[in-house]
VODOGU-312348 format. One record per residue (C-alpha): x, y, z. Coordinates in nm, 4 decimals, padded with zeros to 6 digits. Layout:
+----------+----------+----------+
|       xx |       yy |       zz |
+----------+----------+----------+
|        X |        Y |        Z |
...
+----------+----------+----------+
END
This chain:
+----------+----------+----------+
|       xx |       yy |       zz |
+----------+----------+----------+
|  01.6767 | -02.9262 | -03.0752 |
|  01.7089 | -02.5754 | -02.9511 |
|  02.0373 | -02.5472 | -02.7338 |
|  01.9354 | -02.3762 | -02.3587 |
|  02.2325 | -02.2787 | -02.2556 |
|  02.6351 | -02.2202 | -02.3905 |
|  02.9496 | -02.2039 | -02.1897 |
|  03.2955 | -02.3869 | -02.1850 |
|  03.4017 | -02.7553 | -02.0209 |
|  03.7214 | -02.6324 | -01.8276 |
|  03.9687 | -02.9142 | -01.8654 |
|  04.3459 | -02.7960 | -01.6768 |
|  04.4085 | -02.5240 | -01.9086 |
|  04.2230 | -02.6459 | -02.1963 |
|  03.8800 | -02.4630 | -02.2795 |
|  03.5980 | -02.6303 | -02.5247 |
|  03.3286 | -02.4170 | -02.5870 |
|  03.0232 | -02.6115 | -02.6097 |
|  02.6310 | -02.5759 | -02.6356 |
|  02.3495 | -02.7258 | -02.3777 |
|  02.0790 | -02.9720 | -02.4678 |
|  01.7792 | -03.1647 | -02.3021 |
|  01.8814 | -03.4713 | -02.3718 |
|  01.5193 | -03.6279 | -02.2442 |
|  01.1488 | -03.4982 | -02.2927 |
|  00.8594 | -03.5791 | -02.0674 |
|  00.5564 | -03.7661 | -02.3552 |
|  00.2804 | -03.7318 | -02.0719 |
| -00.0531 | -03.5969 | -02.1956 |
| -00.1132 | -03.2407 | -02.1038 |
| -00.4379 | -03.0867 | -01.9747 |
| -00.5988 | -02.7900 | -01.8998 |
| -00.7777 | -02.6716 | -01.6168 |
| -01.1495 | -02.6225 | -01.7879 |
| -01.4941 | -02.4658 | -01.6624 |
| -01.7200 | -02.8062 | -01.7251 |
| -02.0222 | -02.5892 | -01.8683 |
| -01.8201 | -02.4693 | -02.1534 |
| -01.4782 | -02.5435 | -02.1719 |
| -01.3121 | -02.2270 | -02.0985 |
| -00.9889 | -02.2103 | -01.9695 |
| -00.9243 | -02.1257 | -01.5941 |
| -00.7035 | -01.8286 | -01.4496 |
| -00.5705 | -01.7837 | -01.1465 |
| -00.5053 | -01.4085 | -01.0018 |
| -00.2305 | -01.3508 | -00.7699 |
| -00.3885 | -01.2315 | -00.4758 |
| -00.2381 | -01.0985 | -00.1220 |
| -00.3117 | -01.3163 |  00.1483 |
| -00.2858 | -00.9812 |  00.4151 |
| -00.4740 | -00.6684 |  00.2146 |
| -00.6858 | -00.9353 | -00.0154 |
| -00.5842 | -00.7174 | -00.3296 |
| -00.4000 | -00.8188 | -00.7068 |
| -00.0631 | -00.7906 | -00.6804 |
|  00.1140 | -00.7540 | -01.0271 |
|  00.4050 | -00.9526 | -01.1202 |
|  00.6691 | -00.6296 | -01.0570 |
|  00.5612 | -00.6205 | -00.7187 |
|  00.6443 | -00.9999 | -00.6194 |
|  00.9400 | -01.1126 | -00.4365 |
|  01.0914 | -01.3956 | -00.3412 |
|  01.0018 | -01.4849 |  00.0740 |
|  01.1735 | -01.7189 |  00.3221 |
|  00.9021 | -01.8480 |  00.6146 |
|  01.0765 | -01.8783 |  00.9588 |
|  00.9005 | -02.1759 |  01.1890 |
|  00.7230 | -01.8812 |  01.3982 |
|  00.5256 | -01.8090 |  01.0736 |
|  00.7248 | -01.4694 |  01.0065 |
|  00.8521 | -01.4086 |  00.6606 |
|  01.1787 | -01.2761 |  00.5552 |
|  01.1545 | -01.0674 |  00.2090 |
|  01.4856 | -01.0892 | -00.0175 |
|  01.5652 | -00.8513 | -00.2824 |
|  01.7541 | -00.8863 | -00.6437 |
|  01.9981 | -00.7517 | -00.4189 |
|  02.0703 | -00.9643 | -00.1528 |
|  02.1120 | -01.2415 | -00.4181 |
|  02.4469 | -01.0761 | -00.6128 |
|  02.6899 | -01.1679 | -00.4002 |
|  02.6439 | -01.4898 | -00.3677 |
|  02.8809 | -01.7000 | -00.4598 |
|  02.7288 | -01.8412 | -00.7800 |
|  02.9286 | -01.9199 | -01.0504 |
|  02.8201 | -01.7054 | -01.3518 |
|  03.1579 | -01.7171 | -01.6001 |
|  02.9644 | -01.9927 | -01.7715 |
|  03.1986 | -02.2937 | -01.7270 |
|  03.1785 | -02.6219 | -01.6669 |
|  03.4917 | -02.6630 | -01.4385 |
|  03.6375 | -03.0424 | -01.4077 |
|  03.6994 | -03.1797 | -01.0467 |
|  03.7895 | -03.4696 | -01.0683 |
|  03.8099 | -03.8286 | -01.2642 |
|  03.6334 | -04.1825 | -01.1149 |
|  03.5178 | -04.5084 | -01.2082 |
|  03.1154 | -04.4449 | -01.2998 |
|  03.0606 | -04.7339 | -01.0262 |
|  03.1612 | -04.5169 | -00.7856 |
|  02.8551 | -04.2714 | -00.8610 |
|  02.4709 | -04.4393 | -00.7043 |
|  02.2427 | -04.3942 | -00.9399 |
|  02.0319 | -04.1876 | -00.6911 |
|  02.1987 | -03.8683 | -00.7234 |
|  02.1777 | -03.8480 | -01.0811 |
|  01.8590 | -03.5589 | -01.1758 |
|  01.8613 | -03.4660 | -01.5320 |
|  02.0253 | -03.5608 | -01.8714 |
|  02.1622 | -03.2883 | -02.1156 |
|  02.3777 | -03.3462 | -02.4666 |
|  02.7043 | -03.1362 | -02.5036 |
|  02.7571 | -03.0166 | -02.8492 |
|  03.0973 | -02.8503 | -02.9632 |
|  03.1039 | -02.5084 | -03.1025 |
|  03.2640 | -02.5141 | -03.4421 |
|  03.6080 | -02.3721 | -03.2915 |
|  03.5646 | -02.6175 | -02.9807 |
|  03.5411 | -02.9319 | -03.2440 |
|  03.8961 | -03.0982 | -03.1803 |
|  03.9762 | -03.0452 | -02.7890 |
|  03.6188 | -03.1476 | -02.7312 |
|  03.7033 | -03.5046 | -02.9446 |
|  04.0035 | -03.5152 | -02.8141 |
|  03.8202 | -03.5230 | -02.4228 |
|  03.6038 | -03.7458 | -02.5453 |
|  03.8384 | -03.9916 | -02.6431 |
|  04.0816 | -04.0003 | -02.3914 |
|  03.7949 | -04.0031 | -02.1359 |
|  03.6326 | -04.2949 | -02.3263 |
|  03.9637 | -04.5367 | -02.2990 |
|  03.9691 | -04.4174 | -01.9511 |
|  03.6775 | -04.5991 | -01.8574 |
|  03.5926 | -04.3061 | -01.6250 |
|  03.3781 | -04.0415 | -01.5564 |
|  03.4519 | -03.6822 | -01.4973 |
|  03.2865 | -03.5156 | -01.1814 |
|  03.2283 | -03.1200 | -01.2920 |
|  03.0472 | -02.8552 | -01.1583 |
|  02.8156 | -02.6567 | -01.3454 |
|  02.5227 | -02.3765 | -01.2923 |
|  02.2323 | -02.3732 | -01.4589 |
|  01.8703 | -02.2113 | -01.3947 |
|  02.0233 | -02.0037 | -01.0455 |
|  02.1336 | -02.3170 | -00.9178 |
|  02.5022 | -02.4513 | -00.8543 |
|  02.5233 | -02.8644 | -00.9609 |
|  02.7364 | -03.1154 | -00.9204 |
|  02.7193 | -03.3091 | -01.2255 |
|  02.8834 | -03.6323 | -01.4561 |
|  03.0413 | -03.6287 | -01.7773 |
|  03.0344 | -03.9678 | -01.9460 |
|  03.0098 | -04.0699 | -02.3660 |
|  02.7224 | -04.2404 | -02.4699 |
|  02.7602 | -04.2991 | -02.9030 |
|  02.9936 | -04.0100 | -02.9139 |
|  02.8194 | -03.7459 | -02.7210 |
|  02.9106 | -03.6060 | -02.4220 |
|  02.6399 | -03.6683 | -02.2082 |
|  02.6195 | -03.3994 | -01.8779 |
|  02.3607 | -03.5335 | -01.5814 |
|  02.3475 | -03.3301 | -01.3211 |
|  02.3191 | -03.4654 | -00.9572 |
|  02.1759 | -03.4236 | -00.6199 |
|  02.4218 | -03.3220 | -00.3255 |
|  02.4243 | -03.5734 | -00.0509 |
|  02.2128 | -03.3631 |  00.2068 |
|  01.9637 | -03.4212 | -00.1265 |
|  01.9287 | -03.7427 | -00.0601 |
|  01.6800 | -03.9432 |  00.1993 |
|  01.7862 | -04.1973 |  00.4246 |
|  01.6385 | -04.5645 |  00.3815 |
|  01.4634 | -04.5378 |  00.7627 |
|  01.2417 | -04.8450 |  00.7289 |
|  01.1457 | -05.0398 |  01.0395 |
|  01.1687 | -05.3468 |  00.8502 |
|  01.5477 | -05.3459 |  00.8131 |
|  01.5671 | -05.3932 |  01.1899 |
|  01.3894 | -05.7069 |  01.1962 |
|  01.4946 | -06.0120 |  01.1629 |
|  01.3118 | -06.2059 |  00.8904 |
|  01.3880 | -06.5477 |  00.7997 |
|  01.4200 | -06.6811 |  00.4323 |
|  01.4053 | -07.0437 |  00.3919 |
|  01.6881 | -07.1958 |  00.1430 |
|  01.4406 | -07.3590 | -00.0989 |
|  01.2642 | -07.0172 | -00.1154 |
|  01.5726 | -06.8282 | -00.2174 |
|  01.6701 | -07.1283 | -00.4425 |
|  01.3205 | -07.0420 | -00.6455 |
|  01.3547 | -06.6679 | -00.6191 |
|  01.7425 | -06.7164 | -00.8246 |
|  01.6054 | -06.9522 | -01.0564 |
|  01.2766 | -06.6936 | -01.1352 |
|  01.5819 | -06.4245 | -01.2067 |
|  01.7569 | -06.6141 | -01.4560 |
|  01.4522 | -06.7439 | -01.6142 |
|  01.3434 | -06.3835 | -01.6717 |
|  01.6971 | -06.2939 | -01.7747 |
|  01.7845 | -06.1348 | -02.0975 |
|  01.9473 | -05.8128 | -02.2499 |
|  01.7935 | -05.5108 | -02.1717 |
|  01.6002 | -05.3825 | -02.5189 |
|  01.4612 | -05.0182 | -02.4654 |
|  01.2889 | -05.0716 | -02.7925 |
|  01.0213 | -05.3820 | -02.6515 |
|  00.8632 | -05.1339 | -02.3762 |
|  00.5910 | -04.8475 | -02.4238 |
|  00.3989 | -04.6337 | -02.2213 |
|  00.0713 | -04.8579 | -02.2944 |
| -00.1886 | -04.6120 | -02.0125 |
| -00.0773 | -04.2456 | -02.2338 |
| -00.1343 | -04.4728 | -02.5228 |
| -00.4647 | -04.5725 | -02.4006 |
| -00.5697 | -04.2284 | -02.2538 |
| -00.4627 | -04.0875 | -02.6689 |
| -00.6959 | -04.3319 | -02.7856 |
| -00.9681 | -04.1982 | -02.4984 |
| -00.9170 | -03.8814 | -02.6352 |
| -00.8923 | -03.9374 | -03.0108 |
| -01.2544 | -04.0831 | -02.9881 |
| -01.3909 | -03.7969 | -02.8216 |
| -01.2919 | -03.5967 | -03.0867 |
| -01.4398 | -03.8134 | -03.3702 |
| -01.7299 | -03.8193 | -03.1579 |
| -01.7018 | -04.2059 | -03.0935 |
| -01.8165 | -04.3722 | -02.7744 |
| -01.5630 | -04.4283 | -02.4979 |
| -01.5486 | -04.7675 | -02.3482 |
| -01.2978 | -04.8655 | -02.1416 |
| -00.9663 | -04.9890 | -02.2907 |
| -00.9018 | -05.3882 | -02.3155 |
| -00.5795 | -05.5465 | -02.2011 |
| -00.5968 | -05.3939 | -01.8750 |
| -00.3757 | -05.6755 | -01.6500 |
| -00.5842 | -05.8053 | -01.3510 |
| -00.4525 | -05.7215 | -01.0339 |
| -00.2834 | -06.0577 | -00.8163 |
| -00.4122 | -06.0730 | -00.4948 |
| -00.0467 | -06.1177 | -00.2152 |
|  00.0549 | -06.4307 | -00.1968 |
| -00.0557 | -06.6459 |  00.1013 |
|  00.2236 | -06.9622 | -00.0005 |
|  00.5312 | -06.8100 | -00.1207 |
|  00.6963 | -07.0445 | -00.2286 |
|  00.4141 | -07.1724 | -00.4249 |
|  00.3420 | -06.8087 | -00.5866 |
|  00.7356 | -06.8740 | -00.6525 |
|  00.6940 | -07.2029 | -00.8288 |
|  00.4006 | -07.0812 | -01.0597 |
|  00.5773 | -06.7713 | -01.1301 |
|  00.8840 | -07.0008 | -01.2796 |
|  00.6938 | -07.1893 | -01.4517 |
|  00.4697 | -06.8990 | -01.6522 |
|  00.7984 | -06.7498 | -01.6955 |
|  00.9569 | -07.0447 | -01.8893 |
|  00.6513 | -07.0536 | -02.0982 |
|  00.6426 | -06.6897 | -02.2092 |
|  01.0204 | -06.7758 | -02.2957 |
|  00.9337 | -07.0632 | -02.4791 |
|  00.6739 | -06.8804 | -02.6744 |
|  00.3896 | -07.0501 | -02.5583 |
|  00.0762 | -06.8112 | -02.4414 |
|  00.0756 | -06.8007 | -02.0446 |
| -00.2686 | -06.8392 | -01.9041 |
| -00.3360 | -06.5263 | -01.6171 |
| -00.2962 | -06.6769 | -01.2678 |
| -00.3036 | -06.4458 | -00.9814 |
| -00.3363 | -06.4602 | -00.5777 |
| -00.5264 | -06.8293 | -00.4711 |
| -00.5670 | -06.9722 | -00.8320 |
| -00.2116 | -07.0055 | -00.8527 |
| -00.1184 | -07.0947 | -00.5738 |
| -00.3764 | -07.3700 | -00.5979 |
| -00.2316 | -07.4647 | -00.9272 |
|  00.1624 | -07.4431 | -00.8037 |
|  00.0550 | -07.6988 | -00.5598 |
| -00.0609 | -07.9545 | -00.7904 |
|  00.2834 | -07.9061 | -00.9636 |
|  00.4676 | -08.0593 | -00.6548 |
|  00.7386 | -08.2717 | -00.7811 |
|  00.6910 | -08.6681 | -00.6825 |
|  00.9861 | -08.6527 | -00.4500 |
|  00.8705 | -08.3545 | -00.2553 |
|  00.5657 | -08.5653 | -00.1803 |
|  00.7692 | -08.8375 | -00.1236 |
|  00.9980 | -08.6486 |  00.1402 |
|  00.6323 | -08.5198 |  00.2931 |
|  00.5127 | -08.9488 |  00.3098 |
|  00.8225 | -09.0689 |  00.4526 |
|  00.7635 | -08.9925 |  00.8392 |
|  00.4299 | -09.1726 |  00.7873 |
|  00.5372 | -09.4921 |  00.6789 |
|  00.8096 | -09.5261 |  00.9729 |
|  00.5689 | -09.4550 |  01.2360 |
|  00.3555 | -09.7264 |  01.1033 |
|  00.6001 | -09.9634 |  01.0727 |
|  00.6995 | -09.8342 |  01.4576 |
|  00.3158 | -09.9298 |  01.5501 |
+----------+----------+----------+
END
């Protein structure tokens, strides 16, 4: 790994000189933009919306557009006294229990490696902020940008993930949530027992990216000159469920038989809810007979 950027974690007045890393990669298949006739590349020229002409990449600036349409034009100027950090430090705010932190504002991932001369207060850090059972809130700024940003351990690493500020962040403004929706008992009943059926510890390891690895083999045949057909496996879409409690049932049930190793036939939309009905245990039918027989007996 190539480090992108080195500074200090500011700690009171301890200093640990330390170096930047991605700590994720994006595996997505890349592609070009391609003339179909021949294959050659396409370019895009920067062009002047008012005069029409090339404009070369000296001549560019950076533009704010007001709502009447005007546009303000800011200089390297008007951007160096602003009050971005640039002493290259990651300066600690605080300490909090990582609960504390929703998952939503988290961005981006990076490693923190000590410089040889930063080796011992960066262990020590580690350490003590490892029994702590906290994380520390820091601010950082990377790429023209001012973060706030986590430090946590993760197999004896600190691990910096920068995150969103709060005005980042979208409010949940669903009409939904003002309704009032009713959930029978014997429906929720199914829905826990479907989550601990499908329970287990979470293995990174058992899950893949199965459409880039079909879309590699796609392309690896076109290169050997094969003939593309259209990858197998491909899970048939359910159609919504019309019974819940029914798509519920069956959904229990294929669950305990993937557990119990046994191959799980594909149901989906009115097949199984047609099958989760056959399933009905004998005293749900019984409970369903009962009023019948007393009004007979009534007659």
């Amino acid at each position: 790994m190539r480090s992108i950027w080195k500074g200090a974690i500011s700690f009171g007045l301890v200093t640990i000189p330390v170096k930047l890393y991605s700590a994720t990669e994006q595996k997505d298949v890349s592609f070009h933009q391609v003339h179909r006739e021949d294959g050659g590349r396409i370019r895009y020229k920067r062009v002047c919306t008012v005069d029409g002409e090339e404009v070369p990449y000296a001549d560019i600036a950076k533009g704010y557009e007001l709502a009447t349409g005007e546009m303000v034009i800011l200089t390297d100027e008007d951007f160096e006294d602003l009050p971005l950090s640039t002493s290259r430090r990651i300066d600690v705010l605080q300490f909090t229990p990582a609960e504390q932190i929703d998952p939503i504002y988290f961005a981006k991932s990076y490693y923190l490696e000590p410089d040889a001369q930063g080796a011992k207060p960066y262990v020590l850090l580690r350490d003590a902020l490892e029994r702590s059972g906290q994380v520390a809130v820091v601010k950082i700024a990377l790429r023209q940008r001012e973060s706030l940003a986590t430090l946590r351990v993760r197999d004896g690493i600190f691990v910096l993930e920068t995150m969103l500020w709060p005005d980042e962040i979208r409010q949940a403004e669903f009409a939904f949530l003002e309704e009032e929706i009713d959930v029978r008992a014997q429906e929720l009943k199914m829905a826990e027992s479907l989550i601990e059926t499908m329970a287990s510890d979470f293995d990174p390891g058992e899950y893949h990216d199965s459409y880039r690895e079909a879309l590699q083999q796609v392309i690896d045949a076109k290169v050997a000159g094969k003939e593309v057909v259209q990858p197998e496996g491909a899970p048939e879409e359910a159609g919504p469920a019309v019974d819940l409690m029914a798509a519920l049932r069956a959904s229990v049930n294929a669950a305990k038989r993937e557990r119990e190793g046994a191959p799980a036939r594909k149901r989906g939309g009115k097949a199984a809810e047609e099958k989760a009905a056959e399933e009905k245990t004998a005293e749900e039918k019984t409970a369903e007979e009962k009023p019948k027989r007393k009004s007979r007996k009534s007659a």
